[in-house]
C-alpha positions in Angstrom: -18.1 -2.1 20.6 -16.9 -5.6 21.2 -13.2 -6.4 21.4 -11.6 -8.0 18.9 -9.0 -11.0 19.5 -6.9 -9.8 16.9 -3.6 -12.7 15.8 -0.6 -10.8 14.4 1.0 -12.7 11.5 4.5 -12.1 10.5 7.1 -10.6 12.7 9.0 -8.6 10.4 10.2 -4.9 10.9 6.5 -3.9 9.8 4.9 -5.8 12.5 7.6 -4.2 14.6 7.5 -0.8 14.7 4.0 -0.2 13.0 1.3 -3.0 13.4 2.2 -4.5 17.0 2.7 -0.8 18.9 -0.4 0.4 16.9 -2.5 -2.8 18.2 -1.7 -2.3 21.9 -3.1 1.3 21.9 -6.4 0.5 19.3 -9.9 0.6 20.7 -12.0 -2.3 20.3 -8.6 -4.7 19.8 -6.6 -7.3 21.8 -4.0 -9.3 20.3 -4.2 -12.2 21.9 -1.2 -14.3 19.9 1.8 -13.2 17.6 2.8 -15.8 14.8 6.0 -16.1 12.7 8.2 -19.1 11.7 11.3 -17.8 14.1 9.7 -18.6 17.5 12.3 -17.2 19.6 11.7 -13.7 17.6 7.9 -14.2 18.1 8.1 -14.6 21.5 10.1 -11.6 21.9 8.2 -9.7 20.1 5.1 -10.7 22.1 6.6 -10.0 25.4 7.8 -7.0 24.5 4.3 -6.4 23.9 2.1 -8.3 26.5 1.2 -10.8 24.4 0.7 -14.1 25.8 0.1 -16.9 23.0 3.0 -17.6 20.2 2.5 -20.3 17.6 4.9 -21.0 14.5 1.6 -21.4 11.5 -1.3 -19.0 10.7 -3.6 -22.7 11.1 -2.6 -22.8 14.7 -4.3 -19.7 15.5 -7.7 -21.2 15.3 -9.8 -20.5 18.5 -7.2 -17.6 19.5 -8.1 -14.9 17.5 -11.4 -13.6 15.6 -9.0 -11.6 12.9 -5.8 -11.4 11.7 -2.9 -9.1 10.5 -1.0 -10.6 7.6 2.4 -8.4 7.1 4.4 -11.2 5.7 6.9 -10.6 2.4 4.7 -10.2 -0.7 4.6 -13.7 -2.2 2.6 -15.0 0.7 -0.1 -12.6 1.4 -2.7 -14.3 -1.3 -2.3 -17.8 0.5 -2.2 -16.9 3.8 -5.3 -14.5 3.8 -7.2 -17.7 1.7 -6.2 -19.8 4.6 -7.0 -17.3 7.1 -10.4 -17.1 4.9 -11.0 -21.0 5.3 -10.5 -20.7 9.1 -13.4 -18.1 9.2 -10.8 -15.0 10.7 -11.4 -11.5 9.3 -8.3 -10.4 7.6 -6.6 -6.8 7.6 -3.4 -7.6 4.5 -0.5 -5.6 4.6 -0.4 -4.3 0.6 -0.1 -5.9 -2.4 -3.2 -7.7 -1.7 -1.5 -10.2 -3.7 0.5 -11.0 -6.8 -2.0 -11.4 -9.7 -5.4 -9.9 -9.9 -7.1 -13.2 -10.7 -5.8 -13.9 -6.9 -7.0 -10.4 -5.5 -10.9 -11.3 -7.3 -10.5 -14.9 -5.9 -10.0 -13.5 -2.0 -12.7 -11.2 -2.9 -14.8 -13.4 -3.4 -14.0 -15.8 -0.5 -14.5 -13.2 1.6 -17.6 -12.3 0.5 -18.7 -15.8 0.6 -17.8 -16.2 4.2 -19.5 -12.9 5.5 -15.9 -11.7 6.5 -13.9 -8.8 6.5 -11.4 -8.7 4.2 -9.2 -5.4 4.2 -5.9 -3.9 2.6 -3.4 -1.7 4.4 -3.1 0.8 1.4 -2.0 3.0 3.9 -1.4 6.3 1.7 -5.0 7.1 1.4 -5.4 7.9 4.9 -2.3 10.2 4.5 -3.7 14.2 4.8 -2.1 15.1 1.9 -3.6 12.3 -0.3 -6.9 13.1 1.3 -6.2 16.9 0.5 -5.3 16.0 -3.2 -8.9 14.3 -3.3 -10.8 16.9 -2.5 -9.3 19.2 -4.6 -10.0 17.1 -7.9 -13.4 16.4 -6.5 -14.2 20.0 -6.4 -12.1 20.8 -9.3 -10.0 23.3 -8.1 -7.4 22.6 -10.4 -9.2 22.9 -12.9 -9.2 20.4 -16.2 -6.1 17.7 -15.4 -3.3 18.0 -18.1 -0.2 16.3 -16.7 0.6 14.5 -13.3 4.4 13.9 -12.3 4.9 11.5 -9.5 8.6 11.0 -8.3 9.9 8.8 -5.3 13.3 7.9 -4.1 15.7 7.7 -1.6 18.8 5.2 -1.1 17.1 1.7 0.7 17.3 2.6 4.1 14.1 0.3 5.7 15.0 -1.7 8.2 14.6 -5.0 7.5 14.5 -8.6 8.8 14.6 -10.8 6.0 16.0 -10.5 2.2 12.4 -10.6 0.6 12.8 -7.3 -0.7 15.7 -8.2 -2.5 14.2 -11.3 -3.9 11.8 -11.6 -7.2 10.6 -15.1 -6.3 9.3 -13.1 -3.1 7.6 -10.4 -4.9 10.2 -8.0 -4.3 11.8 -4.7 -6.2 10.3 -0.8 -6.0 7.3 -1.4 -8.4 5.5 -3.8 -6.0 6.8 -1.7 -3.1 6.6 1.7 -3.5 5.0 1.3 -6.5 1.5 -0.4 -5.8 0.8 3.2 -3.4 2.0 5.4 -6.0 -0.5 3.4 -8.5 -3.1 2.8 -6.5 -3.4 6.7 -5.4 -3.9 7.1 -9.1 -6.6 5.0 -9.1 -8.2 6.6 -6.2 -7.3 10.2 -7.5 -8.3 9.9 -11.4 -10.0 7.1 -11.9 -8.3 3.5 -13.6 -4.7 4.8 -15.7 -4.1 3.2 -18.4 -0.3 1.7 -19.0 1.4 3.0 -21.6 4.8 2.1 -21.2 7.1 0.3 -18.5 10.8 0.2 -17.7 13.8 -0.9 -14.9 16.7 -2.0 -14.4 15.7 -6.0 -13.4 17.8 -7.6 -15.8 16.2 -10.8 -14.4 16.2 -9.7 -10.8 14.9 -7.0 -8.6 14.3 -3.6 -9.8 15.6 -0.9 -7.7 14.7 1.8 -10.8 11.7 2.0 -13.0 9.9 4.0 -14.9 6.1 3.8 -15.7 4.0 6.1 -18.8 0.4 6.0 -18.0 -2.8 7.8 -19.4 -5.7 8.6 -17.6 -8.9 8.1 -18.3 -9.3 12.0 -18.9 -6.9 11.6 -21.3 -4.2 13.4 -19.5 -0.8 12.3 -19.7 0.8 10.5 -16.1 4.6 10.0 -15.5 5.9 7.7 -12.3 9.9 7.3 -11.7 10.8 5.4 -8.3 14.1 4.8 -7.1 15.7 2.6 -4.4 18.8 4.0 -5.0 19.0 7.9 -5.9 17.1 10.7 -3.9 14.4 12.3 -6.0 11.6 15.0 -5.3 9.4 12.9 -3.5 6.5 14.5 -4.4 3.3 14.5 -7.0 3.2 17.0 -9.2 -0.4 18.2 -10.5 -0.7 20.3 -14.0 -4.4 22.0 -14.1 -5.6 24.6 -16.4 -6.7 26.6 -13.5 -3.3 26.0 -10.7 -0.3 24.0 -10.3 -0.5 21.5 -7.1 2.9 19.6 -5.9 2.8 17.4 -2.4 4.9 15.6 -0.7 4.6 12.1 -0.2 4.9 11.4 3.4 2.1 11.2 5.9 3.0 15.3 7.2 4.1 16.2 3.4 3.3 19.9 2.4 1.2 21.3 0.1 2.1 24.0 -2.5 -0.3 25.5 -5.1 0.8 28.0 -8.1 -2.4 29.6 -8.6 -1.0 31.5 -12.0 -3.0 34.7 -13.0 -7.0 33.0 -13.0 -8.5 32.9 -9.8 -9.6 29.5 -8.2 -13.1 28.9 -8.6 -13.1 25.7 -6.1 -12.7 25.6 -2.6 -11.7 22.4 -0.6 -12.1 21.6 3.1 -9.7 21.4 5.6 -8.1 18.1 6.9 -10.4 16.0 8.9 -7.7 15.9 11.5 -3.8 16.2 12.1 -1.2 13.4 13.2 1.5 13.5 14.9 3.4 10.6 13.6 2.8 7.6 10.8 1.7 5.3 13.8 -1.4 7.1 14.3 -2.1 6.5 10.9 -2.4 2.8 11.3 -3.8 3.1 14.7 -6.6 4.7 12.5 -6.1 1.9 10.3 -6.9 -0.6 12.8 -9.8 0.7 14.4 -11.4 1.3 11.0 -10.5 -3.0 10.3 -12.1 -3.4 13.8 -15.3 -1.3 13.3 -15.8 -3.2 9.7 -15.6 -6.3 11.5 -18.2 -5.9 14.3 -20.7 -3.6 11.9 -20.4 -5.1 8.5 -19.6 -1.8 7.2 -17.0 -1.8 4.3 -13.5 -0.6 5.3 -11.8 2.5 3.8 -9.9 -0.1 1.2 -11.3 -3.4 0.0 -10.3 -6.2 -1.9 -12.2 -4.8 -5.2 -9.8 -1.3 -5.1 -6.9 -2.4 -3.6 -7.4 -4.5 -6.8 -6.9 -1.9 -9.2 -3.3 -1.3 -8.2 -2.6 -4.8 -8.5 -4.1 -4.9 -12.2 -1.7 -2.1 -12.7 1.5 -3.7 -11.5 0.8 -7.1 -13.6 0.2 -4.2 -16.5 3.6 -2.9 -16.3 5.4 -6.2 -15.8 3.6 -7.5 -19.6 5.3 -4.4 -20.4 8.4 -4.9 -18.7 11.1 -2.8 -21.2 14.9 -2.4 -20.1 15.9 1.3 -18.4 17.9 3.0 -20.8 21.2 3.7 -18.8 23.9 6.1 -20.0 26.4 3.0 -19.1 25.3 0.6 -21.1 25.8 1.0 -24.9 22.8 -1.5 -25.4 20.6 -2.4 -22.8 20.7 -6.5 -22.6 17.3 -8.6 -23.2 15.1 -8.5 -20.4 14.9 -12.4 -18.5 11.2 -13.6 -18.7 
């Protein structure tokens, strides 16, 4: 397989720990230049990883690189990939996708215009556990689905190098976070959930709670809670009429199953293979942009799904209800 000169966009603490030591050790990839608006951080950041080429705008990467990594704050994924696009670079966008679905079918179809490569970094679905979920609904060990409980949360402890996450202009808050995995695992799982209800605690800026209601298409009843602020199961809880199934939500999260008194008439096969750590994951990630670029073969997460979650979030924000919060007597109107 060819190698691909692969430009690294954004030099946050994504790009940091995950994307840029991931890229060094992927087959078939050479990052040849590392861009972000701070120079003097991007050319640290490119030493510290042998990279010899800097620039300060994704349109001065133009004869440097034949596909990019966009991990920028949320607000500017959609207009950087289009630009990207324009330039004719294959594009591997950290998730949301973008901001609006009308935005996530216009890349789409850019992309698909242009003959390039266009892939989202929903990372989750190459977690074992999520993969293990999937092949037990597939072969319906579970049985019919009657309930699913999804709960994530933890105090904000991500190490970050900007305030975009604090910011609604930038597309921050949980939902578009943490969220967009949680909803697009749904979508992968179950098929397209319908939203029922949404709440949080924005009040005009940033949620760090929320609470979606969703059905899916089976009819069965879905509940998400996300925190940035309390510590909660972290963990998706799956109702059947044949067994129970609860995971965890990290990459190495555990399994359980409560098989009750029937027997299992499903069987599902074992993990494809094991990881040590997250990075792995996104060296997997990588490798799996890279062979979609130089084969034309679709990668694990398109434009068209990663889609799906994005539909989802704009569906709870038309929703948008205040958190009902034992201090507050009556919760205040919600800002537009």
């Amino acid at each position: 397989m060819r190698t691909i000169r692969l430009a690294m966009i954004g030099c946050g603490r994504a790009a940091e720990s995950l994307h840029l030591p991931s890229a060094v050790v992927s087959k078939g990839i050479e990052t040849t230049v590392v861009v972000d608006v701070d120079p003097h951080r991007a050319r640290s950041m490119a030493d510290a990883y042998g990279v010899k080429e800097v620039r300060e705008t994704p349109a001065q990467v133009a004869g440097l690189a034949d596909a990019a990594v966009v991990a920028l704050p949320h607000h500017l994924h959609a207009p950087v990939t289009r630009e990207l696009l324009e330039a004719g670079l294959h594009v591997l966008v950290e998730k949301p996708l973008a901001l609006s679905a009308a935005e996530c079918s216009e890349l789409a179809e850019l992309a698909r215009a242009r003959g390039l490569t266009l892939a989202v970094a929903m990372v989750r679905r190459r977690f074992p556990t999520s993969r293990f979920i999937k092949r037990a609904l597939e072969s319906e060990l579970l049985g019919t689905i009657e309930q699913v409980t999804v709960r994530e949360g933890a105090p904000f402890r991500w190490e970050v190098s900007s305030d975009f996450t604090f910011r609604r202009e930038t597309g921050g808050g949980v939902l578009a976070d943490t969220g967009v995995h949680v909803l697009d695992l749904l979508g992968w799982w179950f098929g397209e959930p319908r939203v029922e209800s949404y709440r949080d605690d924005a009040f005009g800026g940033v949620e760090a709670e929320c609470e979606v209601a969703l059905t899916l298409p089976s009819g069965a009843n879905a509940r998400v809670e996300l925190s940035r602020t309390r510590e909660l199961a972290n963990s998706v809880r799956i109702v059947g009429s044949r067994a129970v199934l609860e995971a965890g939500n990290g990459f190495d999260g555990r399994v359980s199953l409560d098989l009750g008194v029937e027997p299992l008439a499903g069987s599902v096969q074992p993990a494809e293979r094991s990881y040590r750590n997250v990075r792995e994951i996104f060296v997997e990630q990588l490798e799996d942009f890279a062979n979609s670029v130089v084969s034309g073969a679709p990668p694990l997460v398109g434009p068209e799904e990663a889609c799906v979650g994005v539909q989802l979030l704009e569906s709870c924000r038309e929703r948008r209800q205040p958190l009902r919060l034992p201090w507050l007597e009556s919760a205040p109107e919600v800002a537009a």
